[in-house]
Each structure stands twice: as structure tokens, then as C-alpha cells.
GUTOR-371975 format. One line per field, with one value per residue: residue in three letters; y, x, z of N, C-alpha, C in turn. Coordinates in Angstrom, 3 decimals, decimal comma. Layout:
r	Ala; ... .
npy	Y; ... .
npx	X; ... .
npz	Z; ... .
capy	Y; ... .
capx	X; ... .
capz	Z; ... .
cpy	Y; ... .
cpx	X; ... .
cpz	Z; ... .
This chain:
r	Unk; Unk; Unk; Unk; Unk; Unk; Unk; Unk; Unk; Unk; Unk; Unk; Unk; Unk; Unk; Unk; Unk; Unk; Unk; Unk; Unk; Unk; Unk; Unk; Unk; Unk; Unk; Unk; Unk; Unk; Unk; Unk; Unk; Unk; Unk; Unk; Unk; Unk; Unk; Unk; Unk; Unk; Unk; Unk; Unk; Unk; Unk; Unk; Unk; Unk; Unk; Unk; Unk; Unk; Unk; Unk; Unk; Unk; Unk; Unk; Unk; Unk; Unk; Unk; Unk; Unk; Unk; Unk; Unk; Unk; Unk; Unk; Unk; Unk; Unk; Unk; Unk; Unk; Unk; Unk; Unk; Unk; Unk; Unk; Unk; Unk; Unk; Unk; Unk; Unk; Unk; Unk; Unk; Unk; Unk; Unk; Unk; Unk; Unk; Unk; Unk; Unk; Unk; Unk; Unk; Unk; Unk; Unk; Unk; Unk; Unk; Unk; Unk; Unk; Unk; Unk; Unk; Unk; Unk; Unk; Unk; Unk; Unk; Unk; Unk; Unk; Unk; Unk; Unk; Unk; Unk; Unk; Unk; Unk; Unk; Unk; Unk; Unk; Unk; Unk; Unk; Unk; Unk; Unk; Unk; Unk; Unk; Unk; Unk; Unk; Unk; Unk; Unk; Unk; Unk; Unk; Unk; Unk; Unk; Unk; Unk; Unk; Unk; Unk; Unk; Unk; Unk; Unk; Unk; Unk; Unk; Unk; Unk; Unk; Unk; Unk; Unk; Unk; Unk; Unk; Unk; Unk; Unk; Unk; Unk; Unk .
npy	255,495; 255,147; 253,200; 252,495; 253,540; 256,762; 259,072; 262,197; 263,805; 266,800; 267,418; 266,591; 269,302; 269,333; 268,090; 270,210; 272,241; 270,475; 270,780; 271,551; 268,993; 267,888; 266,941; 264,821; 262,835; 260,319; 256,597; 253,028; 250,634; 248,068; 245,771; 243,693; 240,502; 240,085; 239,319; 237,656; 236,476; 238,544; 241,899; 243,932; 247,808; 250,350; 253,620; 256,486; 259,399; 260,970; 262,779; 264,967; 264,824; 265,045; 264,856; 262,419; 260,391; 260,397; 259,945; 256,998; 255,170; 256,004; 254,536; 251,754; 251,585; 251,277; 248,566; 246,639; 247,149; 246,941; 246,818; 246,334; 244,605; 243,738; 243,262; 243,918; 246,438; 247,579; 249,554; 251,543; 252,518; 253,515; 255,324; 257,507; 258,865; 261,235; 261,698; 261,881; 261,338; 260,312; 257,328; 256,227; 252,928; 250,545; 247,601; 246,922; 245,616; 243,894; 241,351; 241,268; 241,589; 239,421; 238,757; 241,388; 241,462; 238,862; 239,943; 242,831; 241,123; 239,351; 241,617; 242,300; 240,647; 240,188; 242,094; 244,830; 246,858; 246,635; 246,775; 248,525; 249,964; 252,494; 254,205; 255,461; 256,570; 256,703; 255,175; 252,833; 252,166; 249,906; 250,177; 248,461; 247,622; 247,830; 247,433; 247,840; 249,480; 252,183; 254,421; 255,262; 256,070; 258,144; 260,106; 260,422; 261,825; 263,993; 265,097; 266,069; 268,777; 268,963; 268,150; 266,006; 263,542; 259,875; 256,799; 254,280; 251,437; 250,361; 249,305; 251,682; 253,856; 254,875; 257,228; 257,721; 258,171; 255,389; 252,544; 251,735; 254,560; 257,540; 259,794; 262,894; 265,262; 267,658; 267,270; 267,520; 264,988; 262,567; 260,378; 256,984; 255,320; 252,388; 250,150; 249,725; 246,812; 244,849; 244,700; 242,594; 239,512; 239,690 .
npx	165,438; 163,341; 164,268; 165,171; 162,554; 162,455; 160,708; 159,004; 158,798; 159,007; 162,300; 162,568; 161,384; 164,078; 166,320; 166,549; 168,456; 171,165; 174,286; 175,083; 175,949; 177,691; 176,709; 177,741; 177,633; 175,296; 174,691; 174,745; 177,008; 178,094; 180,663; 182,628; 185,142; 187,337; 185,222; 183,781; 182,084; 180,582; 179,709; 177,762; 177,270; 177,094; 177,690; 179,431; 180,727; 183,125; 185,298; 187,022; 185,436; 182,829; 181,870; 183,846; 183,053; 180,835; 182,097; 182,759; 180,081; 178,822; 180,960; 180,007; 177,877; 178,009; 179,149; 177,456; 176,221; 177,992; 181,240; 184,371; 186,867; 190,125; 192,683; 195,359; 197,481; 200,187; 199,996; 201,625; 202,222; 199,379; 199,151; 200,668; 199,762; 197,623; 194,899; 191,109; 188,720; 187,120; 185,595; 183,593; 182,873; 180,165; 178,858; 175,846; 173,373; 172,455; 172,717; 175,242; 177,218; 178,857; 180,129; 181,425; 182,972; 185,050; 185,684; 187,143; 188,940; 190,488; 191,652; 193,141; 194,740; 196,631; 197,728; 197,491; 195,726; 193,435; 192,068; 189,955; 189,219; 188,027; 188,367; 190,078; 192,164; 190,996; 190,854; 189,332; 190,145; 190,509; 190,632; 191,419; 190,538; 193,459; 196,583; 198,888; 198,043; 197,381; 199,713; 198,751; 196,305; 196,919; 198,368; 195,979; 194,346; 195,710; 196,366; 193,678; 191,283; 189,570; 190,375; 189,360; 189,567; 189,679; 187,614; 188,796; 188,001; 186,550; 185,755; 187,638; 186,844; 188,914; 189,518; 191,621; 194,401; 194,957; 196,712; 198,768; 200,024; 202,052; 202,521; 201,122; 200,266; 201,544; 202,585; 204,836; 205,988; 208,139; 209,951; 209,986; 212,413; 213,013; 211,550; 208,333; 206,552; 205,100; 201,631; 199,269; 197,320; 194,014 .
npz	51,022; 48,405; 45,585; 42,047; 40,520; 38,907; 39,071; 38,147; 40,142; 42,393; 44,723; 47,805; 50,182; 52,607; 50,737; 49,164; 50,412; 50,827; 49,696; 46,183; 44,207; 42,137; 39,391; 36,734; 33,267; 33,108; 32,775; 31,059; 30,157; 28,156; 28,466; 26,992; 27,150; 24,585; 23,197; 24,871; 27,588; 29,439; 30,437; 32,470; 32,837; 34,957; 34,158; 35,593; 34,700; 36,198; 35,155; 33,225; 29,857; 28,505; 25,744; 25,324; 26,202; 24,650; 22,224; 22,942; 23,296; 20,846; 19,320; 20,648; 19,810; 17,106; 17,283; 17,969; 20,747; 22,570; 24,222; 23,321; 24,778; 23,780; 24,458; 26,725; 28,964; 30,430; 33,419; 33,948; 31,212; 30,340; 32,233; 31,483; 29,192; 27,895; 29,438; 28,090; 29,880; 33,043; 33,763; 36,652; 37,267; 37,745; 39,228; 36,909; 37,952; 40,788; 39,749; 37,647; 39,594; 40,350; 37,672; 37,470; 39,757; 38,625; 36,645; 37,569; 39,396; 37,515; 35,937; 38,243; 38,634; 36,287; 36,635; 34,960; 32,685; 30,855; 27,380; 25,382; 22,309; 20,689; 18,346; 16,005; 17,090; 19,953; 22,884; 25,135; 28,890; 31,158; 34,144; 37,007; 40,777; 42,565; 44,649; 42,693; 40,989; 42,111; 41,529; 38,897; 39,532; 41,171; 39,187; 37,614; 38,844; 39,747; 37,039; 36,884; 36,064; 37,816; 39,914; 42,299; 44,396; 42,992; 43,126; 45,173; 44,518; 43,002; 39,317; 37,113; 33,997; 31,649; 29,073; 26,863; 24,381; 21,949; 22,477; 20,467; 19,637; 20,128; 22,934; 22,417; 22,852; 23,591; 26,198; 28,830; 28,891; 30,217; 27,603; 27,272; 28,159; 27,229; 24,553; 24,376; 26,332; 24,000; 23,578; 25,388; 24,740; 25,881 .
capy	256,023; 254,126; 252,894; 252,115; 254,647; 258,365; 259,988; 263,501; 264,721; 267,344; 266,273; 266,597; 270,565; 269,211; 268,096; 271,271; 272,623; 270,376; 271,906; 271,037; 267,895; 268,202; 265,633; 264,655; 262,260; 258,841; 255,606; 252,154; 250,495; 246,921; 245,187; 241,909; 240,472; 238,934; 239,078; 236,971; 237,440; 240,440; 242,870; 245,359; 248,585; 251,590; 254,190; 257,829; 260,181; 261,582; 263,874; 265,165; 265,572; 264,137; 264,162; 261,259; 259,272; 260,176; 258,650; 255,385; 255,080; 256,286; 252,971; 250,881; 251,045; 250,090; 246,843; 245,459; 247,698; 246,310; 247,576; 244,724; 244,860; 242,909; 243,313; 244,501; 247,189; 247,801; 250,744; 252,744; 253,155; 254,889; 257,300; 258,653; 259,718; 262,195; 261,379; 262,659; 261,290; 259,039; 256,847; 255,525; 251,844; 249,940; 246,400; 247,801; 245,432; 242,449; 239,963; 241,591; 241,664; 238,256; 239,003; 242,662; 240,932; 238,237; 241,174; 243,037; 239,866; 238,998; 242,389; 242,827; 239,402; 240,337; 243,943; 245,577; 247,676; 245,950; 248,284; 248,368; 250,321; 253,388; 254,554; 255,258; 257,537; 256,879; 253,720; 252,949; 251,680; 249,266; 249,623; 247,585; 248,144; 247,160; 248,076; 248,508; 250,710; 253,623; 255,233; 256,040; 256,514; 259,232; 260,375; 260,714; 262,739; 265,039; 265,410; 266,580; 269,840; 269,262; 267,837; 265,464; 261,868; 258,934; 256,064; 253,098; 250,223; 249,947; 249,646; 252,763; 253,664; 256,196; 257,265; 258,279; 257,882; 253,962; 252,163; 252,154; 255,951; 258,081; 260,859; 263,975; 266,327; 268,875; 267,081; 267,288; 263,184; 261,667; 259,174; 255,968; 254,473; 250,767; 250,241; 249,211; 246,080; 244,972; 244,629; 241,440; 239,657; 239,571 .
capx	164,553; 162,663; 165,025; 164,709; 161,894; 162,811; 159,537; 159,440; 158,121; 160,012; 162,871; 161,786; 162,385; 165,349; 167,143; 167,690; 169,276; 172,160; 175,718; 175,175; 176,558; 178,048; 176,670; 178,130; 176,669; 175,709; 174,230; 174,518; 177,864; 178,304; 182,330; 182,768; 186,312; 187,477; 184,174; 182,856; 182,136; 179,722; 179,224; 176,578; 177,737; 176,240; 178,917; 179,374; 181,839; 183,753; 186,441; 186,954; 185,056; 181,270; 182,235; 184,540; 181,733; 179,769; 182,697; 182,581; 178,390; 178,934; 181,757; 179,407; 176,389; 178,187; 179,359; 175,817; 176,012; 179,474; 183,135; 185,176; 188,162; 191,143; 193,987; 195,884; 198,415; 200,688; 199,160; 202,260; 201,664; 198,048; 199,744; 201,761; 199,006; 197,142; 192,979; 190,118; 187,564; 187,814; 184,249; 183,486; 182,246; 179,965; 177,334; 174,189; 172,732; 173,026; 172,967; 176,160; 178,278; 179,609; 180,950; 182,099; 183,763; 185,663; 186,495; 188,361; 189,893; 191,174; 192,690; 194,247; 195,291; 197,194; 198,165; 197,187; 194,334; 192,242; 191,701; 188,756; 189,299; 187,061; 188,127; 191,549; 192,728; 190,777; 190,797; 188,725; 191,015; 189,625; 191,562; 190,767; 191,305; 194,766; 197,312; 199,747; 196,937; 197,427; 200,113; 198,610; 195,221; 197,255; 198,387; 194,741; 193,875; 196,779; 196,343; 192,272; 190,887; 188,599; 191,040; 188,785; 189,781; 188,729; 187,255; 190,055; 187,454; 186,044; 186,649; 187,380; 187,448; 189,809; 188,998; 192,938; 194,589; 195,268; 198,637; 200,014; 199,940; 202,827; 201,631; 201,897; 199,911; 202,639; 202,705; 206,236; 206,365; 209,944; 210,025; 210,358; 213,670; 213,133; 210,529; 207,107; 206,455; 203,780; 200,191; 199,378; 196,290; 192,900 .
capz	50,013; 47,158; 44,469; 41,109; 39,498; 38,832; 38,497; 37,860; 41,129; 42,799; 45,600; 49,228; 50,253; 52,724; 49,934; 48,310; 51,431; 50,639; 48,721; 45,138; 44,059; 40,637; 38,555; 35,345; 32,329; 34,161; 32,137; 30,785; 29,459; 28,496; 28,060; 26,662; 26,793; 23,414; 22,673; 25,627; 29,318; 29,007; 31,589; 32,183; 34,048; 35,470; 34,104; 35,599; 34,705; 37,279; 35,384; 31,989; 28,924; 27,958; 24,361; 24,880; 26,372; 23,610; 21,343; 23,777; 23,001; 19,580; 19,222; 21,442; 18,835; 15,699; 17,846; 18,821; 21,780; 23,308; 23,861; 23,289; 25,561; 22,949; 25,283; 28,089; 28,882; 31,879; 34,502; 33,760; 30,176; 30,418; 32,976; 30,252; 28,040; 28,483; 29,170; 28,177; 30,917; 33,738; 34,235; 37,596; 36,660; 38,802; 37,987; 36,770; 38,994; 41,807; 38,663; 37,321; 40,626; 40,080; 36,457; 37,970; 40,541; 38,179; 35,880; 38,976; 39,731; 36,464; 35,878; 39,260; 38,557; 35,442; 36,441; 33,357; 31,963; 29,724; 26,502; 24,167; 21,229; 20,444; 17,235; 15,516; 18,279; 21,735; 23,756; 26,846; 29,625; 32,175; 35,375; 38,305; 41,887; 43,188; 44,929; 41,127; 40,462; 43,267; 41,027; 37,864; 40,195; 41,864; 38,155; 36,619; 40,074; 39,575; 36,030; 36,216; 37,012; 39,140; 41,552; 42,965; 44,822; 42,479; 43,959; 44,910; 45,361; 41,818; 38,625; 36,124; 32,622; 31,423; 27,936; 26,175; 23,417; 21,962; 22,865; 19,199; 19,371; 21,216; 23,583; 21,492; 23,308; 24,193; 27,748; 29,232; 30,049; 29,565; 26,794; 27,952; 28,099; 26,535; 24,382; 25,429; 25,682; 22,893; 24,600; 25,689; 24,362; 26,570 .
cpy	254,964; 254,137; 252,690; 253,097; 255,698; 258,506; 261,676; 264,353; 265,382; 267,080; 266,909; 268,162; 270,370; 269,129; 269,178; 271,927; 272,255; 270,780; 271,027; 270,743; 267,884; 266,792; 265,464; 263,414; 260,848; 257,929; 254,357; 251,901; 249,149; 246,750; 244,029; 241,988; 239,313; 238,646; 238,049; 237,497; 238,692; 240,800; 244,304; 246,316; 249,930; 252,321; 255,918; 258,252; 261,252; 262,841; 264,001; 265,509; 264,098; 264,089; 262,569; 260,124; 259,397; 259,170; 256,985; 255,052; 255,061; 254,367; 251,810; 250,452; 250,747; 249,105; 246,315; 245,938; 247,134; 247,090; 246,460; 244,971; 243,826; 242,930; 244,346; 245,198; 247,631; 249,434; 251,858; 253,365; 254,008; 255,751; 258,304; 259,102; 260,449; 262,337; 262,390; 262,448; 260,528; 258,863; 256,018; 253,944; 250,843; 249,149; 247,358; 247,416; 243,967; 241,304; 240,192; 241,726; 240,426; 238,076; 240,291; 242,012; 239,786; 239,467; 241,807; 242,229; 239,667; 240,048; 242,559; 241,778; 239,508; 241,920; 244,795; 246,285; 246,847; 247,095; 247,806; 250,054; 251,217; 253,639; 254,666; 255,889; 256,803; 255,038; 254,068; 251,617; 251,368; 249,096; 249,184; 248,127; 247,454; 247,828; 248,543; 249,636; 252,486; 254,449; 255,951; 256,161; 258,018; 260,369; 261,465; 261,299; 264,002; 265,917; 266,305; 267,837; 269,985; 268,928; 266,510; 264,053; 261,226; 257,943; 254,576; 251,637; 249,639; 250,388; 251,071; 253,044; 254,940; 256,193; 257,835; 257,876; 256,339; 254,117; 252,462; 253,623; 256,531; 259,218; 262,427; 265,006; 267,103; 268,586; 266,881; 265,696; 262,683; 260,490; 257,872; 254,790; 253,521; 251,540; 249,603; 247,774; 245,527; 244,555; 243,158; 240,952; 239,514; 238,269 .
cpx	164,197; 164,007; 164,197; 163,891; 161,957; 161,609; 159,696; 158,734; 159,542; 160,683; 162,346; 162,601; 163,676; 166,636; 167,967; 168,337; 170,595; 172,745; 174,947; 176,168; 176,659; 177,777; 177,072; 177,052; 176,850; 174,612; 175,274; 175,872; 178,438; 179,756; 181,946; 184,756; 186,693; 186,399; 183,180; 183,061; 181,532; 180,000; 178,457; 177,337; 176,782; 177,507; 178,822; 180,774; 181,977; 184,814; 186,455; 185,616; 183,564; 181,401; 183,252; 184,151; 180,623; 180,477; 182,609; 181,333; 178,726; 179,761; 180,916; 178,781; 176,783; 178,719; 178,419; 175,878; 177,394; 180,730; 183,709; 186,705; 189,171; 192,166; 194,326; 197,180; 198,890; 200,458; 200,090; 202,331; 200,575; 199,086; 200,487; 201,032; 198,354; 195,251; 191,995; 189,072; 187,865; 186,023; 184,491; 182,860; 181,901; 178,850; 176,176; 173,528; 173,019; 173,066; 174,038; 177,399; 179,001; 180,633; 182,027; 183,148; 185,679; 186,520; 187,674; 189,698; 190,915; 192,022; 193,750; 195,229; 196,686; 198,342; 198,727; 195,407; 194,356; 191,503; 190,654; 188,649; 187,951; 186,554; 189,570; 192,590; 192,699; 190,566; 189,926; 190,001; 190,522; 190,614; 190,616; 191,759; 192,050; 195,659; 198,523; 199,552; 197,028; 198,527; 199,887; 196,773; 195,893; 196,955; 197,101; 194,398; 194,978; 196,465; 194,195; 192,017; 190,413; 189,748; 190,413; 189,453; 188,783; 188,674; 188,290; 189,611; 186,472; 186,865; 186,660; 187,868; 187,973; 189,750; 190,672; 192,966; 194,808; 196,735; 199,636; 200,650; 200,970; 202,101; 202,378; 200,769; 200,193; 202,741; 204,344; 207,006; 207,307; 209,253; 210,414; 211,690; 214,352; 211,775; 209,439; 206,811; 205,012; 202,825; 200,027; 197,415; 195,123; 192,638 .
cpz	49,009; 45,999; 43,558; 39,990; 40,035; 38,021; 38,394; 39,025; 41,890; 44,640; 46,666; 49,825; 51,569; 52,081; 49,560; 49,604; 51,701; 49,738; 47,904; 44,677; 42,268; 40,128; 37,126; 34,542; 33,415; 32,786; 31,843; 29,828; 28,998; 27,739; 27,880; 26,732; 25,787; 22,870; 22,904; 26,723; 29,170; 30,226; 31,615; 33,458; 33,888; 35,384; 35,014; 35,236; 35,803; 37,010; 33,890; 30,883; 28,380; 26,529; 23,999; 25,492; 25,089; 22,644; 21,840; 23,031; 21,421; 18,999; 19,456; 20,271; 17,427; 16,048; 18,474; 20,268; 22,924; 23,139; 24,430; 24,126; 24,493; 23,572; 26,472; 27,574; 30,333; 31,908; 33,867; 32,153; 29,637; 31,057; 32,277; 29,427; 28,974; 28,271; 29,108; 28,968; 31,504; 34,194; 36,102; 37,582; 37,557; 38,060; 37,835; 37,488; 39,479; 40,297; 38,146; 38,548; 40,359; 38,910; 36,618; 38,827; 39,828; 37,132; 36,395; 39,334; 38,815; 35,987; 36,726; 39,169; 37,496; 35,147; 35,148; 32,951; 30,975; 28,738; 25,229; 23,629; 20,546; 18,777; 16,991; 15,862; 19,279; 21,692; 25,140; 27,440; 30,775; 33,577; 36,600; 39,426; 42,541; 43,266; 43,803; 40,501; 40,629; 41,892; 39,639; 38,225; 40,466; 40,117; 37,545; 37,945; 39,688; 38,004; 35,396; 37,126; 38,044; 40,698; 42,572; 43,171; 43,664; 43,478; 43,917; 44,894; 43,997; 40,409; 37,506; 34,998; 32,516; 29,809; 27,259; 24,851; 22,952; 22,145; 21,611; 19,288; 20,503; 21,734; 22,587; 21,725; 23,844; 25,612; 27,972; 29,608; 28,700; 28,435; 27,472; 27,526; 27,047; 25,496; 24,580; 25,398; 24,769; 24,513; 24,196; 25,457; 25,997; 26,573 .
């Protein structure tokens, strides 16, 4: 089919004959890390709550349109909070695969989410796909209504609470042992 322009003509009557495909909010998300290395992404949400993409956007546009990733946090620490959305995050386009790609790299490299800082609560949480990953993939599958498989082959943002912050949303998850270790810079 034609890419690119969504005109407003109506879809081809085969179409509607297929199940309806639940679409959630989809658009435009750019990361910098440290406040270089941009990246443009094509975001959808896959699980949770369109208000805490609005907070993302909302964050974005009083930073010149950016979410600054400032550090990293080991996989098993997100899994202990408790998220409000999980984005599916893919280049916006072939000129961004190369930076998408190094991004991937550099997290799986470091096995850690990469967190950019919403507001004085929420964090976006940049996980990349790797095998460290699968268990707080499983996690954020277990933990959403819908139930649905996320995708293991890109990367995704998970919108929670920030790291300073303990989970204190009446969720039953053990305290953790030690204590964490601090987040590690970007």
C-alpha cells in the first residue's frame, strides 16, 4: 500500500471485514542522552494509560521538545514499580535507524534502562532489547490488563514512577534486601 500520506478517504471495503485492531495514542518522540545523541521515534502505546503520555509530551515541550535520558537503572528495579504505560518505540524514519540502532546497542551494552525524568514523580524508562530484558518484559506483560505480548525486538518506554521514589502503590513487591545501587550516570 502507499505510505506516508493519510488522506481522509475512506479504507478499502475489505478492510473493514478485518477484527478490530485496538489502536491506542501513536506519534512523535525525540531522546537525547545527556543532552546529546538525539533520536527521533515513532512512539505507540501499547498498554496503560494516555494521560502518562500526555505527561511525557507535556515534559517534552518545556525541554525544546526532548526527553533527556540522565542515567541508567538496572532492569530489575523498574520491575518493582508499578507503570503507568508501556510505549512501543521505533525510528521515525530510515535516517534515524542508525542512532536507534546505537541506542539499543549502548543500552543492551550496559544492561540498564536509560531514564529521562518526567516530572517529580514519573520517569520514562528506555529499555532495549536483550536477553537481561525478558524478565521485567515478562513482568510489564503480567502486570497489564490487556494481557497482551510486548514486542522483544525493539526498544520500549515504560512510563513509572522515578528511581529516588519507593514503590508505594499498595503493590505486594518484597522490599529489596540491600540497598539499590545509586543510578549510574548516562
Amino acid at each position: 500500500g502507499a505510505s506516508g500520506a493519510a488522506g481522509a478517504e475512506a479504507p478499502p471495503p475489505d478492510a473493514l471485514a478485518l477484527p478490530p485492531v485496538r489502536q491506542g495514542w501513536q506519534g512523535r518522540i525525540t531522546l537525547a542522552r545527556s543532552s546529546q545523541r538525539y533520536l527521533n521515534l515513532h512512539a505507540s502505546l501499547l498498554a496503560g494509560k494516555v494521560q502518562c503520555v500526555e505527561l511525557a509530551l507535556r515534559s517534552a515541550a518545556g525541554s525544546g521538545g526532548v526527553l533527556n535520558i540522565s542515567h541508567r537503572v538496572p532492569f530489575d528495579d523498574l520491575a518493582r514499580r508499578v507503570h503507568g504505560a508501556v510505549l512501543n518505540l521505533l525510528p521515525l524514519g530510515s535516517l534515524d535507524t542508525g542512532a536507534y540502532e546505537e541506542y539499543a546497542m549502548y543500552f543492551r551494552s550496559k544492561k540498564r534502562c536509560g531514564v529521562a525524568k518526567l516530572d517529580d514523580n514519573e520517569s520514562l524508562y528506555v529499555v532495549p532489547p536483550c536477553p537481561e530484558a525478558q524478565d521485567l518484559i515478562r513482568a510489564l506483560e503480567a502486570a497489564s490488563p490487556q494481557g497482551q505480548p510486548l514486542p522483544r525486538n525493539a526498544l520500549l518506554g515504560v512510563i513509572a514512577p522515578n528511581p529516588e521514589r519507593s514503590v508505594n502503590a499498595g503493590a505486594a513487591a518484597p522490599l529489596p534486601a540491600r540497598a539499590p545501587a545509586p543510578a549510574a550516570p548516562a
